[in-house]
C-alpha positions, 0 to 999 in steps of 0.5 A: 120553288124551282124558281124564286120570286124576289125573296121568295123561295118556298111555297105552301100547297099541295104536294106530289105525295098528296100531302096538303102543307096548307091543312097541316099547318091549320091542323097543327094550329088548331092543337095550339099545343108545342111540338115538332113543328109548334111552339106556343110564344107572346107577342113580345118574344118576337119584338125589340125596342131599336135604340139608336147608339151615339158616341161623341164627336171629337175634333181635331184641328189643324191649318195647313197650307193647302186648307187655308188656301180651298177656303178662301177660295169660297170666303176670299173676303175673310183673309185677314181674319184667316191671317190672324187666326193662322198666326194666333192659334198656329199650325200644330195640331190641337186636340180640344176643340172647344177651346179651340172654337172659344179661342177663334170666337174671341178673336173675331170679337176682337178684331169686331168680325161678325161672320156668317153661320155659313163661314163658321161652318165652312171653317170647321169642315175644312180645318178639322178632321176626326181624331179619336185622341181628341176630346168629345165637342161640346153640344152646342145652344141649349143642348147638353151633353156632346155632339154625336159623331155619325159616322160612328152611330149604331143601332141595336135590337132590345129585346122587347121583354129585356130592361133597354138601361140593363141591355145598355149597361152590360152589353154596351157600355163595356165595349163603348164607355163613351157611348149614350142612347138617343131613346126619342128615336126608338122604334118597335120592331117585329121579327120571327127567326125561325132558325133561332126557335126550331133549329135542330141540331145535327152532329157531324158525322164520325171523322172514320166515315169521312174517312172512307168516303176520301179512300173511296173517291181517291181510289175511283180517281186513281182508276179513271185515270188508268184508264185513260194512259193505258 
């Protein structure tokens, strides 16, 4: 087309040689058999099952000053609880937070603190930061397993006629021995790769023709040149 309409770029109907694209596909449709410009497949050859790709979260915790200080500005009401966390968990680094999160729960029942949920997730957003050293977080209530880390959540497309546990074992989980598949958020989907099915090869053309055409172009270069200083 000589101008696209949004992703449209081509368009089917009679040409300026007479020829009539329309009637020709419906000819060669009407063969139904493969050829140049025909090839037979099943549905499914052009499905995928799209599996949702998880890898868990891991959690690194640590209290600085300046966290402390953002999150009793939400929670001022929590300080001495905060004071005694800082003092009994410390400020290094720790790489497991379930412990971690054990530790602060018994803490709270000791010191018979009854938080919000909205405090306790305020207190791990602002105290706790990815770290890929650290160890997977625990899912929580009666979920097993581990809490998947978004940020890091992928998708593949299954070929519909391809085994999703063989794909996942040999493709997948070589590269991410951590990850899992979330296969209750799977979807069918639908594509046709007209590249993939009807790609034609074409050699590159011999490096002494190309070549040439360099000589022939640095020569005209050469020419137009004099005759602009003469």
């Amino acid at each position: 087309m000589r101008r696209s309409l949004g992703d449209k770029r081509r368009k089917l109907g009679e040409q300026e040689d007479g020829n009539d694209q329309i009637a020709e596909i419906v000819r060669i449709y009407g063969k139904f058999k493969e050829g140049p410009h025909s090839k037979i497949f099943d549905n499914e050859d052009f499905g995928y099952n799209r599996v949702t790709v998880e890898r868990p979260l891991r959690l690194r915790y640590q209290m600085t000053v300046d966290d402390k200080a953002r999150f009793l500005d939400a929670c001022p009401q929590l300080l001495d609880d905060i004071q005694e966390i800082d003092k009994t968990l410390g400020r290094k680094p720790l790489l497991d937070w379930n412990e971690t999160w054990r530790s602060f729960q018994k803490l709270l029942r000791q010191r018979s603190s009854r938080w919000k949920a909205t405090e306790a997730k305020l207190f791990r957003n602002v105290f706790t930061s990815t770290d890929p050293s650290a160890e997977r977080v625990a899912a929580g209530g009666k979920n097993k397993g581990f809490e998947p880390d978004t940020s890091q959540r992928d998708f593949e497309n299954i070929p519909l006629k391809r085994d999703v546990d063989e794909y996942f074992a040999t493709e997948v989980k070589p590269h991410v021995p951590d990850a899992w598949m979330e296969r209750d958020k799977d979807k069918v989907g639908y594509e046709i790769n007209f590249n993939r099915h009807f790609y034609v090869y074409t050699p590159p053309r011999l490096l002494a023709e190309i070549d040439a055409d360099l000589k022939r172009a640095e020569d005209e270069i050469l020419r137009l040149l004099q005759e602009v200083t003469t």
